[in-house]
C-alpha positions in Angstrom: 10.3 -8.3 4.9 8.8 -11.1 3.0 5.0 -9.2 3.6 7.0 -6.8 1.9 7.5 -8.5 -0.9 4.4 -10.2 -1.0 2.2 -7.2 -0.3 4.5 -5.6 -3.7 4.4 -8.6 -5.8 0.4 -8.1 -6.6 -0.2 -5.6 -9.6 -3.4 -4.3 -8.0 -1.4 -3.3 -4.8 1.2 -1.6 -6.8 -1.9 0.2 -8.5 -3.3 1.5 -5.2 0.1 2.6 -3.9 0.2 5.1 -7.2 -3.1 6.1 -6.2 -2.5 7.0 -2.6 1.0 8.6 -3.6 -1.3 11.2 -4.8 -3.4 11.7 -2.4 -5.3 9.6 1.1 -8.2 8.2 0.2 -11.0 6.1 1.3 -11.6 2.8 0.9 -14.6 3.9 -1.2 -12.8 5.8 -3.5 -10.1 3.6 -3.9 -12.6 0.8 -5.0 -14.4 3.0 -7.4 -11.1 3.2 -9.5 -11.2 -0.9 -10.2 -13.4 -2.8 -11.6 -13.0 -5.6 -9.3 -15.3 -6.0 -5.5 -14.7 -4.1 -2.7 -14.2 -7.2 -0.4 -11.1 -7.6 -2.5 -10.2 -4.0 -2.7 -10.5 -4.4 1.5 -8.4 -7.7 1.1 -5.6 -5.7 -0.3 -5.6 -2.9 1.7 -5.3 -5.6 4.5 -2.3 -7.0 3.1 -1.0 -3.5 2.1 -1.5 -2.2 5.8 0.0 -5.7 7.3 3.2 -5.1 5.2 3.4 -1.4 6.6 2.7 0.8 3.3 -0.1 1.9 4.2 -1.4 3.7 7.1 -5.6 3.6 7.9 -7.5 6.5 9.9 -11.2 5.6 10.7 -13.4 9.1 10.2 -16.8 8.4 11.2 -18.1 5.1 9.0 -15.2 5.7 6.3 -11.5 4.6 6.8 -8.8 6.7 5.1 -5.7 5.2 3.7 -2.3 6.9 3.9 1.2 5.8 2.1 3.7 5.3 4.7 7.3 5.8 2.7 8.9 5.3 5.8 8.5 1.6 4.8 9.3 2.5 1.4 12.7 4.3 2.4 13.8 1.4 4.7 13.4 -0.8 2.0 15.0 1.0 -0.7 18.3 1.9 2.0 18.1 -2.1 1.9 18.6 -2.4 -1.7 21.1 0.0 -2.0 23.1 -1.4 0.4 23.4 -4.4 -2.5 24.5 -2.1 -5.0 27.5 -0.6 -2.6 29.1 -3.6 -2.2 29.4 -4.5 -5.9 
Protein backbone atom coordinates (compact mmCIF):
# COMPACT_ATOMS: atom_id res chain seq x y z
CA UNK A 1 0.00 0.00 0.00
CA UNK A 2 2.45 2.62 0.83
CA UNK A 3 3.92 2.24 -3.09
CA UNK A 4 0.47 3.11 -3.46
CA UNK A 5 0.52 6.11 -1.97
CA UNK A 6 3.80 7.03 -3.04
CA UNK A 7 3.47 6.05 -6.61
CA UNK A 8 -0.10 8.69 -6.28
CA UNK A 9 1.44 11.31 -4.30
CA UNK A 10 3.64 12.65 -7.50
CA UNK A 11 1.67 15.11 -9.82
CA UNK A 12 3.35 13.82 -12.95
CA UNK A 13 2.17 10.22 -12.15
CA UNK A 14 -1.30 11.31 -11.56
CA UNK A 15 -0.84 13.07 -15.05
CA UNK A 16 0.12 9.89 -16.88
CA UNK A 17 -2.58 7.82 -15.20
CA UNK A 18 -5.25 10.48 -16.95
CA UNK A 19 -3.44 9.88 -19.99
CA UNK A 20 -3.49 6.11 -20.05
CA UNK A 21 -7.26 6.19 -18.76
CA UNK A 22 -7.71 7.21 -22.25
CA UNK A 23 -5.95 5.10 -24.07
CA UNK A 24 -2.32 2.41 -23.73
CA UNK A 25 0.36 4.06 -24.88
CA UNK A 26 3.99 3.85 -25.31
CA UNK A 27 6.59 5.03 -23.45
CA UNK A 28 7.36 7.38 -26.37
CA UNK A 29 4.22 8.85 -26.56
CA UNK A 30 3.71 9.25 -23.13
CA UNK A 31 7.04 11.31 -22.97
CA UNK A 32 6.18 13.48 -25.82
CA UNK A 33 3.23 14.91 -23.77
CA UNK A 34 5.88 16.53 -20.93
CA UNK A 35 8.31 18.54 -21.15
CA UNK A 36 10.53 16.86 -18.83
CA UNK A 37 13.39 13.66 -20.04
CA UNK A 38 12.47 10.45 -20.88
CA UNK A 39 14.73 8.82 -18.24
CA UNK A 40 12.40 10.50 -15.84
CA UNK A 41 9.26 9.71 -17.72
CA UNK A 42 10.84 5.84 -17.53
CA UNK A 43 11.52 6.54 -13.70
CA UNK A 44 7.83 7.03 -13.28
CA UNK A 45 6.47 4.50 -15.16
CA UNK A 46 8.83 2.30 -12.89
CA UNK A 47 7.37 3.47 -9.87
CA UNK A 48 3.83 3.47 -11.40
CA UNK A 49 4.23 -0.21 -12.56
CA UNK A 50 5.96 -1.18 -8.96
CA UNK A 51 2.81 0.18 -7.23
CA UNK A 52 0.50 -1.99 -9.65
CA UNK A 53 -1.31 0.92 -11.80
CA UNK A 54 0.12 0.22 -14.60
CA UNK A 55 0.53 -2.73 -16.64
CA UNK A 56 3.73 -2.80 -19.53
CA UNK A 57 3.60 -5.00 -22.81
CA UNK A 58 6.91 -5.01 -24.83
CA UNK A 59 5.96 -4.90 -28.86
CA UNK A 60 9.05 -5.19 -30.67
CA UNK A 61 11.62 -2.21 -29.39
CA UNK A 62 8.52 -0.21 -27.80
CA UNK A 63 6.84 -0.97 -24.43
CA UNK A 64 3.11 -0.27 -24.03
CA UNK A 65 1.64 0.89 -20.82
CA UNK A 66 -1.83 -0.19 -19.72
CA UNK A 67 -3.99 1.26 -16.49
CA UNK A 68 -4.68 -1.63 -14.21
CA UNK A 69 -8.02 -0.33 -12.16
CA UNK A 70 -7.98 -3.52 -10.59
CA UNK A 71 -5.43 -1.71 -8.25
CA UNK A 72 -7.52 1.29 -8.42
CA UNK A 73 -10.76 -0.61 -7.29
CA UNK A 74 -9.02 -2.41 -4.40
CA UNK A 75 -7.92 0.72 -3.22
CA UNK A 76 -11.02 2.65 -3.43
CA UNK A 77 -13.18 -0.59 -1.63
CA UNK A 78 -10.37 0.35 1.01
CA UNK A 79 -11.39 3.83 1.47
CA UNK A 80 -14.88 3.15 1.51
CA UNK A 81 -14.63 0.84 4.04
CA UNK A 82 -13.62 4.22 6.26
CA UNK A 83 -16.57 5.92 5.29
CA UNK A 84 -19.01 2.90 6.42
CA UNK A 85 -17.97 2.89 9.76
CA UNK A 86 -18.52 6.58 10.46
Amino acid sequence: MNALFKALNDPTRRQILELLRDADLTAGEIADRFEISKPSISHHLDLLSQAGLVSSVREGQFIRYALNTTVMDDLLTWLLAFKQKS
